[in-house]
C-alpha positions as CSV (number, residue, x, y, z in Angstrom):
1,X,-15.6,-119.2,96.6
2,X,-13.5,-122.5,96.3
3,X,-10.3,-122.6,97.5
4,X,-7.7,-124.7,95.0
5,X,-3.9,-125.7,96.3
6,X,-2.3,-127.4,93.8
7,X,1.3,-129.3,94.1
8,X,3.0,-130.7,91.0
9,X,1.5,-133.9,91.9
10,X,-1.5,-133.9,93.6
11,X,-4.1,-131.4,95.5
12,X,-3.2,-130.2,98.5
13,X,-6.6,-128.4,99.2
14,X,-10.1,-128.5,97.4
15,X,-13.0,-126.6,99.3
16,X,-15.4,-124.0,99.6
17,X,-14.1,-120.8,101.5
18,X,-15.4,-117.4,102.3
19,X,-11.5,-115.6,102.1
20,X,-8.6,-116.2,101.9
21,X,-5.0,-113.8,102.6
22,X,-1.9,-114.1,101.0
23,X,1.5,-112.7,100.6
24,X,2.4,-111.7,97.3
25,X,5.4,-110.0,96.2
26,X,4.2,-106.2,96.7
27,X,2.7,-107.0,100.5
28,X,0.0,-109.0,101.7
29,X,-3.5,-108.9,100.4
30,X,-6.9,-110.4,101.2
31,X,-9.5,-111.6,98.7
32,X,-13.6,-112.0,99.3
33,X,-15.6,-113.8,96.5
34,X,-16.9,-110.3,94.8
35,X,-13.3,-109.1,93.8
36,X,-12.0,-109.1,90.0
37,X,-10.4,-111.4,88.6
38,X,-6.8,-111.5,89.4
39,X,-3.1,-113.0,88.8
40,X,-0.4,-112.4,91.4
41,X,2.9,-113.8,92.6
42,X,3.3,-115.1,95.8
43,X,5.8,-115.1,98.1
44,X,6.8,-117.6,100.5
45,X,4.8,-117.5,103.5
46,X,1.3,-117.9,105.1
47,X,-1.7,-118.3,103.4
48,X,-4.8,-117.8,105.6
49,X,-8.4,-119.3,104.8
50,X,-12.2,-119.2,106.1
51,X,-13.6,-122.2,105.2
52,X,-17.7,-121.5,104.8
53,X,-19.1,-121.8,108.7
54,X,-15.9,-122.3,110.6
55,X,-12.8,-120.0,111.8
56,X,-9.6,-119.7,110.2
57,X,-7.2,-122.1,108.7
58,X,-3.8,-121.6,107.3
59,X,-1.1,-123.6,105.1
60,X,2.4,-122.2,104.7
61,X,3.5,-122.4,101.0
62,X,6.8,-121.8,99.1
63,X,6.4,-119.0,96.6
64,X,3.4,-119.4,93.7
65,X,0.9,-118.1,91.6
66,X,-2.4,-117.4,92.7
67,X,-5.1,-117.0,90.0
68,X,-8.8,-115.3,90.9
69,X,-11.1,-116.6,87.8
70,X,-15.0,-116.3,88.6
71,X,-15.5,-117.6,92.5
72,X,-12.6,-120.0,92.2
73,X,-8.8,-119.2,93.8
74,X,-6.2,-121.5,92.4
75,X,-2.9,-121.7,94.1
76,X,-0.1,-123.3,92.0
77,X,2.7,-123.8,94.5
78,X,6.0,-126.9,94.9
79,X,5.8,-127.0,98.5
80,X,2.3,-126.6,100.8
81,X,1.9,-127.7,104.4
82,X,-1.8,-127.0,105.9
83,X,-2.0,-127.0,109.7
84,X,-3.8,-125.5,112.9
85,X,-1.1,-123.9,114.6
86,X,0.4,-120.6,113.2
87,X,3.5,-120.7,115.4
88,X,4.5,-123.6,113.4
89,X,4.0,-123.1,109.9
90,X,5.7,-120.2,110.3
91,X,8.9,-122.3,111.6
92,X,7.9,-124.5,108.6
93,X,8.4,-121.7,106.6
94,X,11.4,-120.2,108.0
95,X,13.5,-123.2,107.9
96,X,12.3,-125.4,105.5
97,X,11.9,-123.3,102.6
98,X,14.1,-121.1,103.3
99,X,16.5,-124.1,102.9
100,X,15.3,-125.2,99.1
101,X,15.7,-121.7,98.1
102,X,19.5,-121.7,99.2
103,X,19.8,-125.2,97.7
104,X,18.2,-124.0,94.3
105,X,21.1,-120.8,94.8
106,X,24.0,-123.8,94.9
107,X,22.3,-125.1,92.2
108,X,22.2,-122.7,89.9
109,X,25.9,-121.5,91.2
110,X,26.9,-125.1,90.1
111,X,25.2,-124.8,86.8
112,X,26.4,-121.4,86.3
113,X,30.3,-122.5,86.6
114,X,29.1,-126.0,84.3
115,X,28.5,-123.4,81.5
116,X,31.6,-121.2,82.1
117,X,34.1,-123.9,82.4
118,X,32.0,-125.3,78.8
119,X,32.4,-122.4,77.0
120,X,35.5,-121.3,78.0
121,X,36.7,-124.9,76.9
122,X,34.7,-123.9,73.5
123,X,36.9,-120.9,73.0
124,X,40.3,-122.7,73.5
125,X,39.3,-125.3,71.1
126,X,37.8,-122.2,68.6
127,X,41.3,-120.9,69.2
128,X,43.4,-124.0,68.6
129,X,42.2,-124.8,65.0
């Protein structure tokens, strides 16, 4: 199988594995080149890979999609950091990501009283005439 990790700008990974594990939204699964194609969401976590003739490698990544077409898993992801040690990808995860998902939260908080304040302003002026 070949193993895909895309960002929004670039590649994060491009090789040849023999599985790969993930976390998606309904628990964790694992995926070997003869399974069906496949679509599933991902959650923020883990993702471990085999690369062909060596041991296990992992890359923490913040929420995706993970597509199974033929022998090739694509993983569409904002946020991917590979590395050797679990212990710290799972910080990376814990802390870091967990951080842009409260920031999104204020964001859309912010956004959300944008439009209020907008249309309520839209009303009074509705009102006025």
């Amino acid at each position: 199988m070949r193993l895909v990790v895309a960002l929004p700008n670039r590649t994060q990974l491009d090789l040849a594995i023999t599985k790969v594990r993930a976390e998606a939204i309904y628990g964790s699964f694992t995926m070997l080149p003869n399974h069906l194609d496949y679509v599933v969401l991902l959650e923020s976590g883990i993702l471990t890979y085999t690369p062909e003739n060596d041991e296990e490698r992992y890359v923490a990544i913040d929420r995706g999609i993970l597509t199974k077409v033929g022998d090739e898993v694509r993983v569409s992801t904002v946020a991917a950091v590979p590395g050797d040690r679990l212990e710290d990808l799972e910080r990376t995860v814990s802390e870091s990501f967990r951080q842009l998902d409260e920031r999104e939260r204020n964001a859309r908080n912010a956004q959300a009283r944008i439009e209020s304040h907008v249309m309520q302003e839209m009303f009074e002026f509705e009102e006025s005439l």
